[in-house]
C-alpha positions as YAML, in Angstrom:
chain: A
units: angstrom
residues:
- id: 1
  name: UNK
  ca: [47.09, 40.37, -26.75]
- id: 2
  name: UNK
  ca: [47.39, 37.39, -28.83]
- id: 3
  name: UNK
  ca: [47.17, 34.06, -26.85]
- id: 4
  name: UNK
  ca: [49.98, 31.48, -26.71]
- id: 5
  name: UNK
  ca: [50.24, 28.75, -29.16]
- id: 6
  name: UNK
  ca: [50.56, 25.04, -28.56]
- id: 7
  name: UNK
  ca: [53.59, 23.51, -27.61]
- id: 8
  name: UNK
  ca: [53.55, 20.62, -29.69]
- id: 9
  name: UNK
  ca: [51.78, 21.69, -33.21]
- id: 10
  name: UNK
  ca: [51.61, 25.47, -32.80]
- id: 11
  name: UNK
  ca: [48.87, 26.00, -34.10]
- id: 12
  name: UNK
  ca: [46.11, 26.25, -31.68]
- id: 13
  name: UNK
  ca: [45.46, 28.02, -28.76]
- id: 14
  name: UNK
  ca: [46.53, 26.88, -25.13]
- id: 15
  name: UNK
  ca: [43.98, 25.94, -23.00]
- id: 16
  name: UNK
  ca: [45.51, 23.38, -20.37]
- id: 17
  name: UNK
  ca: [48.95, 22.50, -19.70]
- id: 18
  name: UNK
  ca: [50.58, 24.29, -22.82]
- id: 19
  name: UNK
  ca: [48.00, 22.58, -25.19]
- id: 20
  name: UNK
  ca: [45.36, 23.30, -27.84]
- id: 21
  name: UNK
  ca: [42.13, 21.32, -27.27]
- id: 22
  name: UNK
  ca: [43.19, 19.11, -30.38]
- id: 23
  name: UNK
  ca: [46.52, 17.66, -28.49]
- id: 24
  name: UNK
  ca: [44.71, 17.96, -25.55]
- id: 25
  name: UNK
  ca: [42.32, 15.56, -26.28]
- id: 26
  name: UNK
  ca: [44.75, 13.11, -27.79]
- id: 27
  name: UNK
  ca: [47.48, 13.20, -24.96]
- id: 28
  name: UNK
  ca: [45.00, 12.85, -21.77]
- id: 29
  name: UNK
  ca: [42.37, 10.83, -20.68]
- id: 30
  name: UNK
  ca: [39.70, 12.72, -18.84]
- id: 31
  name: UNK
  ca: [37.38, 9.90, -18.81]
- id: 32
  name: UNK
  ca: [38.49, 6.03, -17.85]
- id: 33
  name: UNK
  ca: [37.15, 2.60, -18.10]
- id: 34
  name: UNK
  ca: [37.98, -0.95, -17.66]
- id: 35
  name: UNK
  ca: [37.61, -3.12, -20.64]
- id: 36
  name: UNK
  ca: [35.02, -5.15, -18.88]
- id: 37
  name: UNK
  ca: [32.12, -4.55, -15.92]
- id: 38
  name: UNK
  ca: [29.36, -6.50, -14.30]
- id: 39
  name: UNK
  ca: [25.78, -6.35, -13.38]
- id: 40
  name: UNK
  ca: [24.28, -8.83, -11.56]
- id: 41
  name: UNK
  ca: [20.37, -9.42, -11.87]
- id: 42
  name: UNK
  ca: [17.92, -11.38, -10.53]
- id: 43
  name: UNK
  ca: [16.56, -13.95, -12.84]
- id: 44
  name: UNK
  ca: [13.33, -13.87, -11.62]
- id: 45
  name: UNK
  ca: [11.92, -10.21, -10.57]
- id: 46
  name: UNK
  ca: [15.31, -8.06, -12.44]
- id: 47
  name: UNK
  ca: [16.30, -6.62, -9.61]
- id: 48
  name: UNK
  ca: [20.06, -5.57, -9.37]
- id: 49
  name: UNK
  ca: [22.62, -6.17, -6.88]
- id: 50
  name: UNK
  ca: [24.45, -2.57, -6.13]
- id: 51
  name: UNK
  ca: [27.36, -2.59, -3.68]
- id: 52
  name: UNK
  ca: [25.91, -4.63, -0.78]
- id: 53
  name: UNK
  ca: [22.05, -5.30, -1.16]
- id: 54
  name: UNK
  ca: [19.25, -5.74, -3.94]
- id: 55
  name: UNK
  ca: [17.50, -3.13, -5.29]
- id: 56
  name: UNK
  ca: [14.66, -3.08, -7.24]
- id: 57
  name: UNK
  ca: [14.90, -2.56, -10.95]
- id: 58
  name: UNK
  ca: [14.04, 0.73, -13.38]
- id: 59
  name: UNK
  ca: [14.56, -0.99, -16.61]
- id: 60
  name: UNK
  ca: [17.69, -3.39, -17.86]
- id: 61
  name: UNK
  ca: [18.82, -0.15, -19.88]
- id: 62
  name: UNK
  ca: [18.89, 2.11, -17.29]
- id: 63
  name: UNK
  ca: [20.47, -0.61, -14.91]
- id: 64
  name: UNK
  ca: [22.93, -1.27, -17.74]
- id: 65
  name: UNK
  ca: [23.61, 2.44, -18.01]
- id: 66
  name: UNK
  ca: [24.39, 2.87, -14.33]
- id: 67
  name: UNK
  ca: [26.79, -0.06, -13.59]
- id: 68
  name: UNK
  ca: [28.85, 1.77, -16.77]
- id: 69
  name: UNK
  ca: [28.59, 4.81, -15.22]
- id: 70
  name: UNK
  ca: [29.64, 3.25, -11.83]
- id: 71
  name: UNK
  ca: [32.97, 1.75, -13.50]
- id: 72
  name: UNK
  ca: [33.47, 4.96, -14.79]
- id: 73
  name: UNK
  ca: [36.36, 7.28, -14.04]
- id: 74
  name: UNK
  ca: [36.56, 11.25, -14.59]
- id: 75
  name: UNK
  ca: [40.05, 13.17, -14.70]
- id: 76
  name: UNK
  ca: [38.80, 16.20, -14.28]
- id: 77
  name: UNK
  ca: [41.00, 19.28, -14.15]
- id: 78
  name: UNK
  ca: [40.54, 22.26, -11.91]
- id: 79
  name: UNK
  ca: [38.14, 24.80, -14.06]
- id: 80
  name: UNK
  ca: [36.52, 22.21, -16.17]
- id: 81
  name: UNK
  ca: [33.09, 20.14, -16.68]
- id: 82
  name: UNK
  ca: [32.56, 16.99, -17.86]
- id: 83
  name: UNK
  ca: [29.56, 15.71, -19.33]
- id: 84
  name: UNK
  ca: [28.95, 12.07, -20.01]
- id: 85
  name: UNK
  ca: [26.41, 10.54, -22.39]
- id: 86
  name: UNK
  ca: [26.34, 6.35, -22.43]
- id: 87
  name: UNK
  ca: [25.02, 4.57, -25.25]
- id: 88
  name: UNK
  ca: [24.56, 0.61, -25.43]
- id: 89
  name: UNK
  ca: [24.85, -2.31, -27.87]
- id: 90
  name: UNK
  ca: [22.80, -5.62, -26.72]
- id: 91
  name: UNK
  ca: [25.30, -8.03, -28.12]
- id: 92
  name: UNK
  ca: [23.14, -11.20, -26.69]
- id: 93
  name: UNK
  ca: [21.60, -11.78, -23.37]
- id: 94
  name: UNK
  ca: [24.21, -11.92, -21.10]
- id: 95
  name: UNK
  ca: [26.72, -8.95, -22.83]
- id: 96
  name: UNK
  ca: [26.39, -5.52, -24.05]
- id: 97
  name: UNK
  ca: [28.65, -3.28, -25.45]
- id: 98
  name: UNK
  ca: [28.78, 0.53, -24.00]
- id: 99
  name: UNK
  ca: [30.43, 3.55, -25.35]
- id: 100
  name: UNK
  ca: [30.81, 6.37, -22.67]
- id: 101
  name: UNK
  ca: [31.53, 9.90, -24.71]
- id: 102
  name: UNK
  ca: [32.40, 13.09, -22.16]
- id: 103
  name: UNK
  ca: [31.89, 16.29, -23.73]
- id: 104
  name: UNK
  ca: [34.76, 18.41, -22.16]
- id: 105
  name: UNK
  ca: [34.64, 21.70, -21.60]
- id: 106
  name: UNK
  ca: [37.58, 24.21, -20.20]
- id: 107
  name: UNK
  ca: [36.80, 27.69, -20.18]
- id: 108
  name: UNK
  ca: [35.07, 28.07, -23.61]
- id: 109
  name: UNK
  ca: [36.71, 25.57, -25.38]
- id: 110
  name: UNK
  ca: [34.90, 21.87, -25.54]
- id: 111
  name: UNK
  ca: [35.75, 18.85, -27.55]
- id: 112
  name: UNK
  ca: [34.76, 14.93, -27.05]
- id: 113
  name: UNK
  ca: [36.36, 12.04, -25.95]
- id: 114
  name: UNK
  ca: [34.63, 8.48, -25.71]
- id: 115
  name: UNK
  ca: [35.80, 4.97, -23.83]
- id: 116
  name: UNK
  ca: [34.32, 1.79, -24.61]
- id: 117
  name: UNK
  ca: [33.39, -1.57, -22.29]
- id: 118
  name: UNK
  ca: [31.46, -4.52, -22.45]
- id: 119
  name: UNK
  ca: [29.50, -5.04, -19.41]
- id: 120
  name: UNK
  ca: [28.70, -8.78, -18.88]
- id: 121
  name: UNK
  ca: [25.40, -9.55, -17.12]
- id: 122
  name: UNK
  ca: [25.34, -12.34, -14.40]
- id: 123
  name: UNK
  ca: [21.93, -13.88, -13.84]
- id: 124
  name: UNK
  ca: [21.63, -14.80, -9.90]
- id: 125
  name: UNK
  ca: [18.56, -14.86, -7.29]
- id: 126
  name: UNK
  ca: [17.55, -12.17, -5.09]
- id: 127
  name: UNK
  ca: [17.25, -13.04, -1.24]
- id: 128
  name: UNK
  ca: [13.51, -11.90, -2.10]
- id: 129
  name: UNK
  ca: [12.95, -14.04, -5.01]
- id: 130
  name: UNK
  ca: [14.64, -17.38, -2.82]
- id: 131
  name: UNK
  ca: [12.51, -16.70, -0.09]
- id: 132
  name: UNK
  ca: [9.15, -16.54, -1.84]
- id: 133
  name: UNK
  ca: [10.36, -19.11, -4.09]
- id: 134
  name: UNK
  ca: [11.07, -21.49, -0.76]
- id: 135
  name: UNK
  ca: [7.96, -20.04, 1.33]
- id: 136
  name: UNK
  ca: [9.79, -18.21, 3.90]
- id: 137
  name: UNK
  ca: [7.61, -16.31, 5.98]
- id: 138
  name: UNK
  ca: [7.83, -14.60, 9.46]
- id: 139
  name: UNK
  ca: [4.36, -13.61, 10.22]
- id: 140
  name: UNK
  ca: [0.14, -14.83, 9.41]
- id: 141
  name: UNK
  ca: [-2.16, -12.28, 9.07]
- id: 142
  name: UNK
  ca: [-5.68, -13.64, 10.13]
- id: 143
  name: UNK
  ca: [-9.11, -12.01, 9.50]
- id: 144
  name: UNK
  ca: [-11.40, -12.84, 10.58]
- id: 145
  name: UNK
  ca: [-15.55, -11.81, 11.48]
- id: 146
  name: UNK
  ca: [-16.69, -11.92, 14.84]
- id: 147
  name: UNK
  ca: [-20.04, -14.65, 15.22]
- id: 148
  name: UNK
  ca: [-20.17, -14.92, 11.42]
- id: 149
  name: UNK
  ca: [-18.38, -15.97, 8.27]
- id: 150
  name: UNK
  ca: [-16.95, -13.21, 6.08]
- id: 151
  name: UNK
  ca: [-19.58, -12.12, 3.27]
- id: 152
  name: UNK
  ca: [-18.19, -12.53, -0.23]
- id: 153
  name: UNK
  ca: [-17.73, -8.61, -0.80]
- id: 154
  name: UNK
  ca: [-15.87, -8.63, 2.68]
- id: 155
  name: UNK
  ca: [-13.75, -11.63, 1.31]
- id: 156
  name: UNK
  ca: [-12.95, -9.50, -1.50]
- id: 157
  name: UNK
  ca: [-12.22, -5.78, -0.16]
- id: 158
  name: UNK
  ca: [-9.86, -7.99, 2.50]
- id: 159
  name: UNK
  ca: [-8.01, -9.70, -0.76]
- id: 160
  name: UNK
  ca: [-7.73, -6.24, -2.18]
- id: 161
  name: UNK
  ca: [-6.61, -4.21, 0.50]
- id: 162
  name: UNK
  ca: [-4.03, -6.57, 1.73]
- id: 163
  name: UNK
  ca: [-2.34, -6.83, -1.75]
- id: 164
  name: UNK
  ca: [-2.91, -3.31, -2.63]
- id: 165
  name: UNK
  ca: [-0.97, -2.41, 0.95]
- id: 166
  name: UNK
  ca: [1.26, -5.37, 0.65]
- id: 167
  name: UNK
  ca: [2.83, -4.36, -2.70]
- id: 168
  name: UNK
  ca: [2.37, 0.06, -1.78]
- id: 169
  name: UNK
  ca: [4.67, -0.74, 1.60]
- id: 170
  name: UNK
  ca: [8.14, 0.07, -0.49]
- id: 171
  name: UNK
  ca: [9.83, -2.76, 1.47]
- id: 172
  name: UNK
  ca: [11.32, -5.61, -0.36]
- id: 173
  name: UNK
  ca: [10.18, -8.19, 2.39]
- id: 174
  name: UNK
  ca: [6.77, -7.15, 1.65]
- id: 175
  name: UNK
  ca: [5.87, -9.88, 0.42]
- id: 176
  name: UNK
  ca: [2.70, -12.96, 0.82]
- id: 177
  name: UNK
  ca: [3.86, -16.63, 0.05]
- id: 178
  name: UNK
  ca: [0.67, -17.84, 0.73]
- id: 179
  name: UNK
  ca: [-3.33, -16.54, 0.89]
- id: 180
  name: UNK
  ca: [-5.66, -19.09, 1.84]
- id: 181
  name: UNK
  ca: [-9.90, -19.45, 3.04]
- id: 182
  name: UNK
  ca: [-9.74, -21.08, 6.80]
- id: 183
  name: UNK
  ca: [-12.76, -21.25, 9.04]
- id: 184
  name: UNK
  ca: [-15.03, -18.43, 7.37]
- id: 185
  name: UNK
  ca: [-11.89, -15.97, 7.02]
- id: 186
  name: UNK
  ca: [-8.86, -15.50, 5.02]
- id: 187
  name: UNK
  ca: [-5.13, -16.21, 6.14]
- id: 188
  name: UNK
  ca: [-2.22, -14.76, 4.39]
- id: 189
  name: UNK
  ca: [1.84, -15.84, 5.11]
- id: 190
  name: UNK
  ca: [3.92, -12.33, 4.42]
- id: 191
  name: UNK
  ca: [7.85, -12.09, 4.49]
- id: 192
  name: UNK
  ca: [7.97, -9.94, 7.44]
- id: 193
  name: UNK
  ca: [6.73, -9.37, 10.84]
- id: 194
  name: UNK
  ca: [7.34, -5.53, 10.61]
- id: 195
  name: UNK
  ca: [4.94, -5.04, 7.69]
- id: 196
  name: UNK
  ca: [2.26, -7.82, 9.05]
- id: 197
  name: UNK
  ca: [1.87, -5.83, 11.74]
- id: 198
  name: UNK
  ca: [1.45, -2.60, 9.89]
- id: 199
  name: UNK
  ca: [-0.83, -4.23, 7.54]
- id: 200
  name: UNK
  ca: [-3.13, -5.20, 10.40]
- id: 201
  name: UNK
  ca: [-3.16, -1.92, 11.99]
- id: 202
  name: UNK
  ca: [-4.70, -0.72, 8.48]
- id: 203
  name: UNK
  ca: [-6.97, -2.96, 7.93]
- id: 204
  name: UNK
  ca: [-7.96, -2.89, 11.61]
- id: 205
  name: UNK
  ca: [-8.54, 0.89, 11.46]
- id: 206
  name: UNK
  ca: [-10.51, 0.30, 7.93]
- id: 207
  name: UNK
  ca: [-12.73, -2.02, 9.21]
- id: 208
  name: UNK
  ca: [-13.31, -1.25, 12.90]
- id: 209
  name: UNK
  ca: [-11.71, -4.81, 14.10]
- id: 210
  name: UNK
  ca: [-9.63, -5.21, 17.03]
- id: 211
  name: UNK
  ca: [-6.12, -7.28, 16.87]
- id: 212
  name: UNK
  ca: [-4.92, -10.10, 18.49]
- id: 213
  name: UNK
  ca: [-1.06, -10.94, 18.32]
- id: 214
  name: UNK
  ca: [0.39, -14.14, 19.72]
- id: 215
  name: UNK
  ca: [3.65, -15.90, 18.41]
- id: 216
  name: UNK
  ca: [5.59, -19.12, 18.75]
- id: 217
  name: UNK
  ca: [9.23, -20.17, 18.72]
- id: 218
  name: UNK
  ca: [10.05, -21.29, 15.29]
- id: 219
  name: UNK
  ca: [13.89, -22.11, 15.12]
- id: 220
  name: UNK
  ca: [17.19, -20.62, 16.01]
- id: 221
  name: UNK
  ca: [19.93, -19.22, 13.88]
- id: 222
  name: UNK
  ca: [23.42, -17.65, 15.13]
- id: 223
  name: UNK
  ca: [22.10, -18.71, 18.76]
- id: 224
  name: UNK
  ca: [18.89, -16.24, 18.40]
- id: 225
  name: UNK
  ca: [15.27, -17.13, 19.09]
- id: 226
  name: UNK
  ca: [13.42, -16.93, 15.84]
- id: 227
  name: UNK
  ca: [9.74, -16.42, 15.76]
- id: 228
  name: UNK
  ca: [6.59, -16.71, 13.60]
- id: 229
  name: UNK
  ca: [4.01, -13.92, 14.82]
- id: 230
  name: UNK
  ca: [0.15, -14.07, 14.10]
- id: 231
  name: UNK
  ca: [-2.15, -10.98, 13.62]
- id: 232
  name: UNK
  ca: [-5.41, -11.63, 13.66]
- id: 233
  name: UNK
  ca: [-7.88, -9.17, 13.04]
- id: 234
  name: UNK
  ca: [-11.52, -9.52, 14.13]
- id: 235
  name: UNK
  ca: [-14.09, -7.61, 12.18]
- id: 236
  name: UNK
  ca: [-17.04, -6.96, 13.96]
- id: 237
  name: UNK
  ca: [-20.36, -8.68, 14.01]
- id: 238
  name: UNK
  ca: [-21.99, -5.65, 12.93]
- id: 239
  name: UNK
  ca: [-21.74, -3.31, 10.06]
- id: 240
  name: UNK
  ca: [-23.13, -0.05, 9.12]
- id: 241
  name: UNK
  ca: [-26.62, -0.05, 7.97]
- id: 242
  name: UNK
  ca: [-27.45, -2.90, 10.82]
- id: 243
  name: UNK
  ca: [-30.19, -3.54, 12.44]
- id: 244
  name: UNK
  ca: [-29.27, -5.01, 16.44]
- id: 245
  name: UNK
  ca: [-31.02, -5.74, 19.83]
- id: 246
  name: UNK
  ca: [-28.83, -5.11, 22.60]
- id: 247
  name: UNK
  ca: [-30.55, -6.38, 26.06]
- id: 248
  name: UNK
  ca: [-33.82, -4.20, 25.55]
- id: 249
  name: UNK
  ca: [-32.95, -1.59, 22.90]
- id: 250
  name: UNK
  ca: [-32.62, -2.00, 19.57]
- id: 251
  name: UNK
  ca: [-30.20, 0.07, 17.87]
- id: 252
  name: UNK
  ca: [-29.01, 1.11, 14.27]
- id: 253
  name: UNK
  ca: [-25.52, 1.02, 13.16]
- id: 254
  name: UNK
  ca: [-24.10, 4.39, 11.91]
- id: 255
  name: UNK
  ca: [-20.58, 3.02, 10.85]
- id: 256
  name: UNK
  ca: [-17.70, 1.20, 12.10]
- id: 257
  name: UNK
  ca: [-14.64, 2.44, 13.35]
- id: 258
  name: UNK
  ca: [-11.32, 1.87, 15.59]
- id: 259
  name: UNK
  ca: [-12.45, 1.79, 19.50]
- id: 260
  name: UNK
  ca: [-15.54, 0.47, 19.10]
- id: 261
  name: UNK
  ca: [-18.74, 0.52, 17.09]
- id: 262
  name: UNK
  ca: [-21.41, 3.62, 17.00]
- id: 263
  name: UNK
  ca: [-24.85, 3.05, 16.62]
- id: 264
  name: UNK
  ca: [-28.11, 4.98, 17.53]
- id: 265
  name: UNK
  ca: [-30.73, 3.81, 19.96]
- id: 266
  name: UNK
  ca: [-34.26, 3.86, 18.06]
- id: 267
  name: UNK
  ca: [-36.51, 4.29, 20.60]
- id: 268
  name: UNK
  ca: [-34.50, 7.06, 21.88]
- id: 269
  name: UNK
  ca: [-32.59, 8.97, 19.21]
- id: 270
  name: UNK
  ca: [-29.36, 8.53, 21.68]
- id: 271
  name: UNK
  ca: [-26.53, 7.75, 20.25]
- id: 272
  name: UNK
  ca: [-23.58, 5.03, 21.86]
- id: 273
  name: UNK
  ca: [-20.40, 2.85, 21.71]
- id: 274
  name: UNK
  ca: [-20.70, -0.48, 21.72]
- id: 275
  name: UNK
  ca: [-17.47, -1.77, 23.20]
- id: 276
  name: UNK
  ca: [-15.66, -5.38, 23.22]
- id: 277
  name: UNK
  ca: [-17.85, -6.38, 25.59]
- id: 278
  name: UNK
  ca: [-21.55, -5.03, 24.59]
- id: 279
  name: UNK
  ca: [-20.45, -6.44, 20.82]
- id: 280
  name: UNK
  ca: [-20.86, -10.16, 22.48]
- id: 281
  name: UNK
  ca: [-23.91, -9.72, 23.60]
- id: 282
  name: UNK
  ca: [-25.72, -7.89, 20.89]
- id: 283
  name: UNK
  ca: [-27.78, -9.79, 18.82]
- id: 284
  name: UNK
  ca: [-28.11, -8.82, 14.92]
- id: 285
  name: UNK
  ca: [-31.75, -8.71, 13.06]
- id: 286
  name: UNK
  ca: [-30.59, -7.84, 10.02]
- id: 287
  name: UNK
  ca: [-30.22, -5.02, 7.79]
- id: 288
  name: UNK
  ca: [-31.84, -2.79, 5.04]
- id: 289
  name: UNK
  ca: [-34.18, -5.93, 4.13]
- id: 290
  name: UNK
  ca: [-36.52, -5.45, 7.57]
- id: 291
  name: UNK
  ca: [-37.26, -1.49, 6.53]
- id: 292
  name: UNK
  ca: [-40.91, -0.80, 5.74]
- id: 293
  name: UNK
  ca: [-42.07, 2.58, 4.82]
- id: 294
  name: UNK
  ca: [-45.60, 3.38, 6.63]
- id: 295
  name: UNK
  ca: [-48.60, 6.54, 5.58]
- id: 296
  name: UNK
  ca: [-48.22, 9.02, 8.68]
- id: 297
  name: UNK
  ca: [-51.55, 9.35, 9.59]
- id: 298
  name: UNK
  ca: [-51.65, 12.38, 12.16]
- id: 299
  name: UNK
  ca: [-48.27, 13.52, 13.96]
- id: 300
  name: UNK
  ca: [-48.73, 15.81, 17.81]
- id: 301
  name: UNK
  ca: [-45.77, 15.84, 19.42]
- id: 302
  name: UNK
  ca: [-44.30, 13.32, 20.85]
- id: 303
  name: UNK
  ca: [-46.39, 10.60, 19.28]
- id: 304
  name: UNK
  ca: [-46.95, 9.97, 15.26]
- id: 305
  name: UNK
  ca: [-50.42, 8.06, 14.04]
- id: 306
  name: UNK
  ca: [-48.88, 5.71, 11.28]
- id: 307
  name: UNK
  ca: [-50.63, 3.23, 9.56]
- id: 308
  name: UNK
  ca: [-49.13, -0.73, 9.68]
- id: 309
  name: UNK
  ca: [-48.12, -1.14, 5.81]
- id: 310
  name: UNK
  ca: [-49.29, -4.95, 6.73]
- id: 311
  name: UNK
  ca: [-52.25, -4.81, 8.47]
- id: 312
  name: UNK
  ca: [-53.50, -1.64, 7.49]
- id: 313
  name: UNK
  ca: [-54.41, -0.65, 11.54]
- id: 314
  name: UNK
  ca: [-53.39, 2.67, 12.77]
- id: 315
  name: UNK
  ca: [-50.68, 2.36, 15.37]
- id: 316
  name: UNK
  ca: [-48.99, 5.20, 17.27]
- id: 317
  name: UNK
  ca: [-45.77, 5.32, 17.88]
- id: 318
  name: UNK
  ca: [-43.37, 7.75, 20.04]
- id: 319
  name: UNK
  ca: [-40.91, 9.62, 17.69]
- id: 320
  name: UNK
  ca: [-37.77, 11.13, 19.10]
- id: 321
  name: UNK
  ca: [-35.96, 14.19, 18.84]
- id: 322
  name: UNK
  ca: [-34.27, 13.99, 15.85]
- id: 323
  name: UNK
  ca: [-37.43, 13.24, 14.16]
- id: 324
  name: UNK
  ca: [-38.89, 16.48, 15.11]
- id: 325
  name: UNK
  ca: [-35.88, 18.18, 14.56]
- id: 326
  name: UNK
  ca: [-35.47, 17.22, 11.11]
- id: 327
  name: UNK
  ca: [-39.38, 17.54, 10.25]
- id: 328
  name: UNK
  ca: [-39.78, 21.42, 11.66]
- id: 329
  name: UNK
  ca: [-41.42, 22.63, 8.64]
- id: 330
  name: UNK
  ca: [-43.52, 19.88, 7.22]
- id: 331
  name: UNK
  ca: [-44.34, 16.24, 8.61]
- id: 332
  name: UNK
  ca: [-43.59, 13.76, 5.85]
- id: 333
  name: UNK
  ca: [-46.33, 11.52, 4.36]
- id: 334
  name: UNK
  ca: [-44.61, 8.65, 4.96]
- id: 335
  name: UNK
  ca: [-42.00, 7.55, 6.64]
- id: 336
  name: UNK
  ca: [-39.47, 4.49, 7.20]
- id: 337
  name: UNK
  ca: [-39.92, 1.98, 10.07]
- id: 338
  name: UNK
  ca: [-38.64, -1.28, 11.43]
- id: 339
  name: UNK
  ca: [-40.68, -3.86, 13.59]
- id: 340
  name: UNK
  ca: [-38.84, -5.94, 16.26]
- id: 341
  name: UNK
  ca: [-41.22, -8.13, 17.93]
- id: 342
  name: UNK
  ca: [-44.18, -6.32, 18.85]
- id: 343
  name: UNK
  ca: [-42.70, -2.96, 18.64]
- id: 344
  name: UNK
  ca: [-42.16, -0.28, 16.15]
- id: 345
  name: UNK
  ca: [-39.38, 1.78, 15.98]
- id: 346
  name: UNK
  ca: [-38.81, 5.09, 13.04]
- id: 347
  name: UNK
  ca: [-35.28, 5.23, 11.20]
- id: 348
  name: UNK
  ca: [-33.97, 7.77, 9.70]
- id: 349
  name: UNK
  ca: [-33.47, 8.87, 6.46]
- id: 350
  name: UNK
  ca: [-30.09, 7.77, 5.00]
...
């Protein structure tokens, strides 16, 4: 059966409303837009302001693209698809021109139709960029060691993990205005109480400190209390690979961790927490630099015959558990040992 011709040149096929896709295409719009759109930017970081907040950018052309395809307005009749392709023109720095074309497709017919604009750009500042720009900040993150100043690689894995944490949080307020060296530690100034306080959970829980929070009235706006909230994070004393004395024992440091700090007792092979509490009153001696490693002279269970890598006397120590446990086989010819005062104590192998 031979399909209807066009009502107004009679030549083509129908496809919508009495028409070939030629008059179609000439007597309807299926795709609308304005003569000229906006996209607002942020001068300083290129964010883009979309509907009511900021968002960060994904490129000026893509932004561009978007705020075209947001002014844009499909006609689209029941039964058909409309695919649209924008291309840009930079004209200067604050216009481009944009050409929307919409492939149009009903049933298995298609043909084109494009609309141009000119989207103007309007350089402004983010609520971000103004607040870091005018040091705004809600919270201070404090970190701090417990007895001691920070080391220098402590300094640095702080500086690193706060940025790297700072700038991975995907909130927009995660920001620092200010990262300073005060009394042995470092202090930052972030955007946000929410993400201090995440922050210092992390780093607490990375470095086995404990956190203190206290805050103080800084203002009022719209008749609410407004507040500036400290973190500080203590990082203990101690750290793994320590030597300590706590009243009469004198213990090794395994690692450090949230709740408290675990360490081995080297006379007996036990090992223990050290809580708030026993971490005031432990003393360190040091670390890796007091090992010595001493000849094992004659080993009978429980005592070893070592030789004093200093004075060259045979002295006999007690060895614990683990020692024995980890030496079923063959006794070692040497083995590694620590002197605190007049005593000798064995550590183990790392």
């Amino acid at each position: 059966m031979e399909r209807l011709k066009c009502i107004v040149c009679g030549k083509g096929p129908q496809i919508l409303d009495s028409l070939c896709d030629k008059c179609l295409c000439e007597r309807r719009k299926f795709i609308e837009l304005p003569e000229f759109t906006e996209l607002t930017v942020c001068a300083h970081c290129g964010s883009t302001f979309v509907g009511k907040r900021w968002l960060d950018t994904t490129g000026l052309d893509n932004e561009l693209a978007d705020a075209v395809r947001r002014a844009l307005k499909e006609n689209r009749p029941e039964g058909s698809k409309i695919t649209t392709d924008i291309k840009l023109k930079t004209v200067d720095d604050f216009n481009t021109d944009a050409v929307a074309e919409a492939k149009v497709t009903v049933g298995k017919r298609s043909f084109t139709q494009s609309q141009k604009c000119r989207v103007r750009v309007r350089r402004a500042v983010c609520e971000r960029c103004s607040r870091v720009r005018g040091k705004y900040f809600e919270a201070t993150l404090q970190v701090r060691a417990a007895g001691r100043k920070l080391l220098e690689k402590e300094l640095d894995l702080v500086r690193r993990k706060v940025r790297e944490l700072a700038e991975g949080h995907g909130d927009r307020d995660s920001y620092i205005t200010n990262e300073a060296e005060r009394d042995g530690g470092l202090d930052f100034q972030l955007g946000k109480i929410s993400v201090a306080k995440a922050l210092s959970r992390q780093l607490a829980d990375s470095t086995g400190g404990r956190i203190i929070e206290t805050s103080t009235l800084a203002g009022r706006k719209e008749c609410k209390e407004l507040f500036r909230v400290t973190f500080l994070v203590r990082i203990p004393n101690l750290q793994p690979g320590d030597f300590a004395k706590l009243d009469k024992s004198v213990l090794l440091v395994t690692h450090v961790g949230h709740g408290g700090v675990p360490a081995m007792d080297l006379a007996s092979g036990e090992q223990q927490i050290l809580d708030e509490k026993a971490e005031d009153r432990v003393k360190r001696l040091g670390a890796s630099e007091l090992i010595e490693v001493a000849v094992v002279l004659e080993a009978r269970k429980p005592e070893l015959q070592i030789m004093d890598p200093v004075t060259y006397g045979t002295v006999p120590i007690v060895a614990p558990e683990w020692f024995w446990s980890a030496n079923r086989k063959k006794i070692p010819e040497n083995v590694r040992i620590i002197k605190a005062g007049e005593d000798i104590y064995l550590v183990p192998p790392d």
